[in-house]
C-alpha positions as CSV (number, residue, x, y, z in Angstrom):
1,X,11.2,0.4,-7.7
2,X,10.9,-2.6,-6.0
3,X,7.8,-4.5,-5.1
4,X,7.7,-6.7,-1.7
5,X,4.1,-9.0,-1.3
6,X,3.9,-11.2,1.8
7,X,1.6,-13.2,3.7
8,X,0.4,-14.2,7.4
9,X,-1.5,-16.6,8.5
10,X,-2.8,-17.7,5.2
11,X,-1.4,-19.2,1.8
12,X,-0.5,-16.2,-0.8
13,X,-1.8,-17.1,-4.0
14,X,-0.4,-15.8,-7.5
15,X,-3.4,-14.2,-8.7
16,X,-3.6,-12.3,-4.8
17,X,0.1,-11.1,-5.4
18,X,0.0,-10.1,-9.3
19,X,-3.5,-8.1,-8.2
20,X,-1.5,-6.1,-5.2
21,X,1.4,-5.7,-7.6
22,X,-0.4,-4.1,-10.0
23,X,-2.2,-1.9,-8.3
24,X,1.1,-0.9,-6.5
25,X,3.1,-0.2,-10.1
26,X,0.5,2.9,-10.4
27,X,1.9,4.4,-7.1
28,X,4.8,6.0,-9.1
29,X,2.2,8.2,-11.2
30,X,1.5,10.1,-8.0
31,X,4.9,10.7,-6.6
32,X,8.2,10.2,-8.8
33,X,10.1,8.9,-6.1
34,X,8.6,5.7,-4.2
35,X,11.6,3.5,-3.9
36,X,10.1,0.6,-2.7
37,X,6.4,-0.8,-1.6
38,X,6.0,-3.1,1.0
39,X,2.5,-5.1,1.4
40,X,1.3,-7.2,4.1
41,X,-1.8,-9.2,4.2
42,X,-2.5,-10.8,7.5
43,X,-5.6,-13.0,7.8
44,X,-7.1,-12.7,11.7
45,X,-6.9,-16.6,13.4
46,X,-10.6,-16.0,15.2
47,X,-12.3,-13.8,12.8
48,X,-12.6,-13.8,8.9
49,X,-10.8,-10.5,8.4
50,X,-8.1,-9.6,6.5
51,X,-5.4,-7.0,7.7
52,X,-3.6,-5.1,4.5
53,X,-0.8,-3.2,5.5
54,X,1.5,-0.6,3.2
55,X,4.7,0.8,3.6
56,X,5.5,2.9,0.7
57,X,9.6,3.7,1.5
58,X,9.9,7.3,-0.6
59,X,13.4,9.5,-1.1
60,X,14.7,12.1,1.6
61,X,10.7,11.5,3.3
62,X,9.4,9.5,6.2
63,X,7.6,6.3,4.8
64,X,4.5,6.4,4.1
65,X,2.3,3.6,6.2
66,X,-1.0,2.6,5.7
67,X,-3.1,0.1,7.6
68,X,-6.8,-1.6,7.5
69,X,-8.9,-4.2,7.8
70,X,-11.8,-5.4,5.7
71,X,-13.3,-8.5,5.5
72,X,-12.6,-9.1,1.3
73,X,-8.7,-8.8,0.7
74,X,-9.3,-7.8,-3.2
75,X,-11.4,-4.6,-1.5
76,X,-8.7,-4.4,1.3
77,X,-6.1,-3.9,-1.4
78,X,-8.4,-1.2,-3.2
79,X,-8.9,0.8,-0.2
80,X,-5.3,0.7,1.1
81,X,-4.2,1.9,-2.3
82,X,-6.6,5.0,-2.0
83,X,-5.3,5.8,0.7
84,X,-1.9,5.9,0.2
85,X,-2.4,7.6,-3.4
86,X,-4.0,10.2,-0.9
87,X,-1.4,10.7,1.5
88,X,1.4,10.8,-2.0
89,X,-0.7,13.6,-3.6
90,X,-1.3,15.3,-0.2
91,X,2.5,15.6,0.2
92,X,3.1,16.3,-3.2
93,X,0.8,19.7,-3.1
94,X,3.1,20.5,0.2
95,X,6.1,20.8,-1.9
96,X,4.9,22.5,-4.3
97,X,3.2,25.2,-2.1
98,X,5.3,25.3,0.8
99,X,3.4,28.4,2.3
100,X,1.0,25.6,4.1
């Protein structure tokens, strides 16, 4: 599994990129197959706001995209990662119970 960490519109510090990537190497607990995990952070020119952005690239599946904004990029982070651990267990129950 690979792990991509990028940065607009601001500088990308070490401690910013080991905190996403950490958080990102639990992703593999929900769903088995994440192949690779793309983050974004984008800081807004006018306003102080922070745009996180997740693509979580999955076998034989759509990826899985999640986008925010929040004014702290350490909560960003937090709340994009909820999110997509939602949409990974979500689809995991689907396969199991394909009735729904």
């Amino acid at each position: 599994m690979r792990i991509e960490v990028r940065g607009k519109n601001f500088p990308l510090t070490p401690a910013i990129t080991q905190y996403a990537e950490t958080k990102c190497e639990r992703l593999p607990r929900y769903y088995d197959r994440v192949q690779q995990i793309n983050v974004t952070l984008e800081k807004s020119a006018r306003h102080e706001e922070f745009t996180i952005e997740i693509i979580v690239d999955v076998e034989k599946h759509d990826d899985f995209v999640v986008r925010l904004t929040s004014h702290d990029v350490y909560e960003g982070i937090d709340l994009a990662i909820d999110k997509v651990v939602r949409q990974l267990v979500d689809f995991k129950e689907r396969l199991k119970n394909p009735k729904h």
